[in-house]
N, C-alpha and C positions, 0 to 999 in steps of 0.2 A: 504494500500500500504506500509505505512512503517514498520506496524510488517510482513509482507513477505519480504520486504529486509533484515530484523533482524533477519527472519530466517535464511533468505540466507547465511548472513554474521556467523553468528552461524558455520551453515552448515561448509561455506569455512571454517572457522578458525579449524574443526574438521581434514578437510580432508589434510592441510596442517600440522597440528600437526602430524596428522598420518603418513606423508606422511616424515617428518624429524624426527620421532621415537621420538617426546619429551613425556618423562614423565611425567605426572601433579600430583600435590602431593595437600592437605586439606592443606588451608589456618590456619596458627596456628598463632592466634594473640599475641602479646608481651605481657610481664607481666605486663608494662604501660598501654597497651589497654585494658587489663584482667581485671585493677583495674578501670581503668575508666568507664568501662562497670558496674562493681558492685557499684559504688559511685553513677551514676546518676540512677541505681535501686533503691540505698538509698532513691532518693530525691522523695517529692510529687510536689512541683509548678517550673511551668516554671524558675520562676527568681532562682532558686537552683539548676537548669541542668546548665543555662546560667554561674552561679559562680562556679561549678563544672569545665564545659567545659574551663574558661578562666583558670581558675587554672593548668590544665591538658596542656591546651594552652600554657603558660608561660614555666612551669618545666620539659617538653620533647619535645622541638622546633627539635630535629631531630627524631622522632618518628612517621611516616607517618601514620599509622593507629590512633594514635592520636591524629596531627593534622589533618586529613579528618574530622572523627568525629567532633572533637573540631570547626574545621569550618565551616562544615552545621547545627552544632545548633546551633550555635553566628549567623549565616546568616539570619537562622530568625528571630534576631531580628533584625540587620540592616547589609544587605550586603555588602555596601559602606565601614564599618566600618571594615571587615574582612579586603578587598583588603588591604585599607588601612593600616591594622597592615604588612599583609606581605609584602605589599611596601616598606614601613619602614625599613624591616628585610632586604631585598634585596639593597636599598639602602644604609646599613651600610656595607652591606657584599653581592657582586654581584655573587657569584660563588656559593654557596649551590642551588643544583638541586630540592630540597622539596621545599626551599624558593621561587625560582621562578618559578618552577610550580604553589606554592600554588596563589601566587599575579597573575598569569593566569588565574587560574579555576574561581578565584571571579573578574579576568579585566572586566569591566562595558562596552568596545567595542573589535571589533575584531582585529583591528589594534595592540591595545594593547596586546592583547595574540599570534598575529603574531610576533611582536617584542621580546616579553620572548623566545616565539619558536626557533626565531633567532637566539639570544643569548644562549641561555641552548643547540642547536645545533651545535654552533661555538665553546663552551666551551668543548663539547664530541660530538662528531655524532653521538654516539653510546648511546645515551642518553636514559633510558628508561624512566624518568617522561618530559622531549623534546618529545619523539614520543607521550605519551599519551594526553600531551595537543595540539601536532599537529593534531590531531584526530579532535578537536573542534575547533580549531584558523580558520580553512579549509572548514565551511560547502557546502555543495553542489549544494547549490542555486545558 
């Protein structure tokens, strides 16, 4: 049932692009992503992606392709520990849209990712990482 709704939703998203003449263009990842990408090819063991990844984490805090990255492999090893860094980032500085996405994607309940939603939608309405995490704050159950 739900890979036919993902079709579906596939589908819709085709026919609406279509239907507003947008152009989709190949994702071309940044030359911070570029490098992060060949650094963790470098590595063989887990704990060498992990200090890779923090490293990457630290030195391009607005670089969304590599904070994603950098936060679903820290997650493996402890997801608590993610939210919590971008809590941190959000509450020293509440208005960067990455930051509080990011502290959404890894909120431990929904509440929590309803409330960033809130906010990151009050601060722009026209928010594109606000809609993405209103995507998930919202499930359908």
């Amino acid at each position: 049932m739900h890979r036919l709704i993902g079709i579906l939703l596939v589908f819709a998203s085709l026919q609406i692009a279509a239907a507003a003449d947008v152009k989709l263009t190949k994702y071309t990842p940044s030359r911070a992503e570029q490098q992060f990408s060949e650094r963790l090819d470098s590595t063989t063991t887990f704990p060498q992606r992990l200090e890779v990844a923090r490293d990457f984490q630290k030195n391009y805090p607005v670089d969304a392709g590599v904070q994603i990255r950098a936060a679903d492999l820290l997650a493996l090893e402890d997801p608590t520990q993610v939210h919590e860094y971008y809590n941190s980032r959000v509450e020293a500085n509440p208005k960067p849209e990455l930051d509080l996405y990011m502290a959404g994607r890894y909120a431990e309940n929904l509440t929590d990712k309803q409330s960033l939603v809130a906010k990151m939608l009050t601060l722009n309405p026209e928010s594109y990482w606000g809609s993405v995490l209103q995507a998930t704050a919202y499930p359908a159950d």
